[in-house]
C-alpha positions in Angstrom: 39.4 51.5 73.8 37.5 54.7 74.1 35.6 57.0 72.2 38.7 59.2 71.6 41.0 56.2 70.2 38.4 53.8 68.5 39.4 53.1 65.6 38.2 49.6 63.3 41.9 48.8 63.6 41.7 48.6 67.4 38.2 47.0 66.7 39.7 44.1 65.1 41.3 42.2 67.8 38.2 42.9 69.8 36.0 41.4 66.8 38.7 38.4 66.5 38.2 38.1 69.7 34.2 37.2 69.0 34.8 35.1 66.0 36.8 32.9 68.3 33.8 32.7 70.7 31.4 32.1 68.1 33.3 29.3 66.3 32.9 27.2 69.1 29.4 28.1 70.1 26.6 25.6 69.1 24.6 26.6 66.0 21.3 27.5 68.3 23.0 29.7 70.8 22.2 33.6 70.1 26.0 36.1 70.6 25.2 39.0 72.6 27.8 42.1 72.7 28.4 44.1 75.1 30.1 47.4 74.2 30.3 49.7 77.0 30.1 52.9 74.9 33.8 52.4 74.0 33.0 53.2 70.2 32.2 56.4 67.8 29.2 56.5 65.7 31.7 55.7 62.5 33.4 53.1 64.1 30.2 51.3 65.5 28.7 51.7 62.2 31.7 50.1 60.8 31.7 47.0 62.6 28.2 45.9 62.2 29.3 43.7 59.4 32.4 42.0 60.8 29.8 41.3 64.1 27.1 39.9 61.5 29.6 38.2 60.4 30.2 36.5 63.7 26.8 36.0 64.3 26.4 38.4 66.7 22.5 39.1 66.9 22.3 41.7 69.9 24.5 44.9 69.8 24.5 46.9 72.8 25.9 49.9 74.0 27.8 50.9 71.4 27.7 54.6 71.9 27.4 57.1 74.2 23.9 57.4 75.1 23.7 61.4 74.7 20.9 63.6 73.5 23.4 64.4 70.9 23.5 61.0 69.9 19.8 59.9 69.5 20.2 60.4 65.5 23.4 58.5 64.9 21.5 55.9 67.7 18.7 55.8 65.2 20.8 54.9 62.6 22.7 52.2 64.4 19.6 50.7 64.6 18.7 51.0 61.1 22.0 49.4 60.0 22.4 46.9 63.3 17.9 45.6 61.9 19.3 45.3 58.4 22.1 42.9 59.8 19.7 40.6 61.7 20.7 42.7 64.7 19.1 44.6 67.6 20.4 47.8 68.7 20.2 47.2 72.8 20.7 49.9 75.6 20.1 52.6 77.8 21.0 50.5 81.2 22.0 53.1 82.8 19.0 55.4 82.5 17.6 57.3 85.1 13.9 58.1 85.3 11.1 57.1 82.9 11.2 60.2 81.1 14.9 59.5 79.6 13.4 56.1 78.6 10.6 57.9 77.0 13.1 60.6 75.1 14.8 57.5 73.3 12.0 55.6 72.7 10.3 58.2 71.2 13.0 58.8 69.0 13.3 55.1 67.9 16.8 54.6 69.3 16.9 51.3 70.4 15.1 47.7 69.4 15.3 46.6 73.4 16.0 48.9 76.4 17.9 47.6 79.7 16.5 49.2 82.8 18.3 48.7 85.9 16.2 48.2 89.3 19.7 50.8 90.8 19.4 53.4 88.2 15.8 53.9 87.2 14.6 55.3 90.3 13.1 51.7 92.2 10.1 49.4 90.9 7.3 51.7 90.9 9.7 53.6 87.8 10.3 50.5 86.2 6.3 49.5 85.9 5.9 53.3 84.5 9.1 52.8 82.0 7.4 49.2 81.1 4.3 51.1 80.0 6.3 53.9 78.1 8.3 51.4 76.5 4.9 49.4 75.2 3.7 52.5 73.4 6.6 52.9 71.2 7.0 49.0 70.7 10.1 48.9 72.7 11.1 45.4 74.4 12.2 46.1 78.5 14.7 43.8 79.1 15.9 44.6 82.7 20.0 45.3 82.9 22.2 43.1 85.1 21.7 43.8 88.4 24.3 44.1 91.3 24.1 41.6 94.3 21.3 39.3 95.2 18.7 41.7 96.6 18.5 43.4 93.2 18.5 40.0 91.6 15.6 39.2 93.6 13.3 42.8 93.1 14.6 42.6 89.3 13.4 38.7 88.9 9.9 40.5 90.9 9.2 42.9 87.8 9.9 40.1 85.6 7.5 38.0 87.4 5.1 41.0 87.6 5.1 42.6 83.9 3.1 41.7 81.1 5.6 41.9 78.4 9.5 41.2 79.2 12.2 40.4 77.3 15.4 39.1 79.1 16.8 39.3 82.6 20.8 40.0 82.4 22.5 38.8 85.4 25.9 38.1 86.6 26.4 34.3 87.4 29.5 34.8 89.5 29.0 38.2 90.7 27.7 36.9 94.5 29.1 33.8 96.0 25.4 32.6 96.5 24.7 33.9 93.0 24.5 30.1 91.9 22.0 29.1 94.4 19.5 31.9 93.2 16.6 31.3 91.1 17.1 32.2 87.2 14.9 34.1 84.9 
């Protein structure tokens, strides 16, 4: 699915897809979606209630993450908060200032930095602070291999305020081995 064929008929196997994960999930364990901009703003809009539904509590990427789109981004988040979600993304940001456009414009609950991206750890610390002023939870993006693992699980280690680290457990054969956050 892309943005040019989404449709909430193409969604629904997709959301089928979560209810079958979340029926066998215990009742403490938190579903996180991943959506990889594959959506519209109508269509993402749409399935915020079917996700509810399936307990889903973190909703991320679900649009392309345009200037264009920082208003229909704010209202994701609008709808995603009144459905005991959180509207999560931006993990492919470049440069604080980006971070800071969003922010600013109350797009997101939690943004994903990723040590590749941003611009290296020096950006991230500046993002972290940028992201404070506007109440915005940093929760570093997965990253690739296990020397960004390892400068990734550094600004964890280092900042003040952090949400969580995504990582790939399977994405390095020595993946297993390295420390989690």
């Amino acid at each position: 699915m892309t943005p040019a064929t989404a449709t909430l008929a193409l969604a629904a196997k997709w959301i089928e897809r979560i209810s079958e994960v979340s029926a066998v999930l215990p009742s403490d364990v938190s579903l996180y979606v991943d959506c990889h901009w594959r959506f519209t703003p109508e269509v993402a809009a749409e399935i915020i209630a079917p996700l509810r539904e399936c307990g889903v509590t973190w909703y991320e990427c679900p649009i392309a993450e345009t200037e264009e789109h920082i208003a229909d981004l704010r209202q994701l988040r609008h709808l995603a908060n009144n459905a005991g979600m959180v509207l999560v993304g931006l993990e492919q940001g470049i440069g604080s200032a980006r971070f800071e456009t969003f922010a600013r414009a109350g797009a997101y609950d939690i943004m994903m930095p990723d040590i590749k991206y941003i611009g290296g750890i020096d950006i991230i610390f500046e993002t972290a602070n940028i992201l404070a002023r506007y109440g915005v939870t940093l929760s570093p993006h997965n990253p690739t291999g296990p020397i960004c693992h390892a400068a990734s699980l550094a600004v964890c280690g280092a900042l003040d305020r952090v949400g969580l680290l995504e990582m790939q457990f399977d994405s390095h054969e020595r993946r297993p081995s390295l420390p989690a956050f």
